[in-house]
FILOTOR-470093 format. One record per residue: residue in one letter; x, y, z of N, C-alpha, C in turn. Coordinates in steps of 0.001 Angstrom, whole numbers, padded with zeros to 6 digits, always signed. Atoms other than C-alpha are relative to their C-alpha. Example, Ala and Ser with C-alpha at 12.3 -4.5 7.8 and 13.67 -1.06 7.14 Angstrom:
% residues 2
A+000890-001190+000000+012300-004500+007800+000900+001200+000000;S-000820-001190-000060+013670-001060+007140-000770+001090+000730;
//
This chain:
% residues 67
X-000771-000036-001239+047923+051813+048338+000183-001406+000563;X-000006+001371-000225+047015+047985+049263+001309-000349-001234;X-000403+000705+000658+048932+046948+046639+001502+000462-000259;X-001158-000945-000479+052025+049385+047503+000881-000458+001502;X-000084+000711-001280+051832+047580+051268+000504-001317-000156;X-000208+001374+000262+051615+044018+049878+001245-000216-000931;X-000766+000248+000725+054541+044387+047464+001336+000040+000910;X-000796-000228-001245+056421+045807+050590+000077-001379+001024;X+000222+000534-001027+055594+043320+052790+000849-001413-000796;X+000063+000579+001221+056244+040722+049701+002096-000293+000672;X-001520-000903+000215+060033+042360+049648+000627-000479+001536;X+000068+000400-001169+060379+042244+053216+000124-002136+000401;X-000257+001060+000129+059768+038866+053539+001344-000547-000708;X-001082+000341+000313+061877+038171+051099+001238+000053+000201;X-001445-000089-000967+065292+039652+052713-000064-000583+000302;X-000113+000867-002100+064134+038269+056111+000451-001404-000899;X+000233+002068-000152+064006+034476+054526+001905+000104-000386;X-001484+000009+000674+067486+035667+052213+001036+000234+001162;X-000759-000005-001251+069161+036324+055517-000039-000717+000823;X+000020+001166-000832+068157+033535+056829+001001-001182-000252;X-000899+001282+000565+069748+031403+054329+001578+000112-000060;X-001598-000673+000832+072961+033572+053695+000532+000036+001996;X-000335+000176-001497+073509+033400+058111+000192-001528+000054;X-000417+001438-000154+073157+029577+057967+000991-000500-000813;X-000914+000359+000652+075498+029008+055075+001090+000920+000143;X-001298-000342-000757+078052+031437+056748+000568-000976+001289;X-000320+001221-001275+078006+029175+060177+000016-000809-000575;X+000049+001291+001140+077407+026203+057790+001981-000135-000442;X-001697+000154+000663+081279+027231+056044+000860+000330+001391;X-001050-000105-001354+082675+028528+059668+000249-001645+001273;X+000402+001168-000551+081248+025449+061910+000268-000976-000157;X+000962+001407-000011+080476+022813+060267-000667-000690-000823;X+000772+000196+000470+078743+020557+058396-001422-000570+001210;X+000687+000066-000634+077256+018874+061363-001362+001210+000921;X+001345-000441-000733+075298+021116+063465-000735+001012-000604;X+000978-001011+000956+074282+023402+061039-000409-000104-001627;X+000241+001227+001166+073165+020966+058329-001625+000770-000099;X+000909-000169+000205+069892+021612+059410-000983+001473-000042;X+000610-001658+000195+069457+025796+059950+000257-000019-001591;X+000188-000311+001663+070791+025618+056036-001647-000157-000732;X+001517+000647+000098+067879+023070+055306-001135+000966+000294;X+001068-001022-000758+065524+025620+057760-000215+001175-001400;X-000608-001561+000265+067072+028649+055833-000591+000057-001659;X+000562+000348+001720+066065+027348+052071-001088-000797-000256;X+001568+000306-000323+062893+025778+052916-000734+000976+000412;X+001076-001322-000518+061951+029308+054305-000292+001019-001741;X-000319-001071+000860+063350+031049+051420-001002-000796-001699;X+000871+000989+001238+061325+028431+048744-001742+000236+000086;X+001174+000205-000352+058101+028375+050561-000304+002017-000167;X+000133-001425-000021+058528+032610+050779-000369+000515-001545;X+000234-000502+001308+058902+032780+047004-001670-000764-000797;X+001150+000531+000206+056324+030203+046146-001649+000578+000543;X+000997-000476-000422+053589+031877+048257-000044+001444-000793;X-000491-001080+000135+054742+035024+047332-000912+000353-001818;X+000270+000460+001679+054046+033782+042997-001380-000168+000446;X+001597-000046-000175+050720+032702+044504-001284+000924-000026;X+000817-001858-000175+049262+035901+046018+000018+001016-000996;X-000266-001129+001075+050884+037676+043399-001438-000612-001592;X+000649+000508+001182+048748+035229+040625-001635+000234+000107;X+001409+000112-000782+045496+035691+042949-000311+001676-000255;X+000040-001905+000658+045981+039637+042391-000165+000022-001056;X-000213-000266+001387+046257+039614+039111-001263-000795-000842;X+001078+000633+000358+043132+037433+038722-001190+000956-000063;X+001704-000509-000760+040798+040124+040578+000958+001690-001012;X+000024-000790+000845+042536+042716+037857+000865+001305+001388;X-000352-000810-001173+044559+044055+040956+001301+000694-000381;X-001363-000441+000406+047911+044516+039501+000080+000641-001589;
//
């Protein structure tokens, strides 16, 4: 069941960050390059750091025979 939660949560994350990035590079092409230079930047630094942690936890499970 933990491991039914954490894959969810995993998932989750992941949208949230993918909607982060796919909202800034819509205003990004409507806007601007200026003022929304840096929500892109925000938006794929969330979405990098989301997957990277994400490979982590997942490698840390799989150590303790979890997955």
């Amino acid at each position: 069941m933990k491991r039914f939660y954490s894959s969810i949560f995993g998932i989750a994350l992941l949208v949230f960050g993918a909607f982060v990035l796919f909202d800034a590079i819509v205003m990004f092409v409507i806007v601007g390059i200026s003022r929304y230079y840096v929500q892109v930047a925000i938006g794929a630094f969330v979405v990098i750091a989301i997957f990277v942690a994400y490979r982590v936890i997942r490698n840390r499970l799989a150590r303790k025979a979890f997955f």
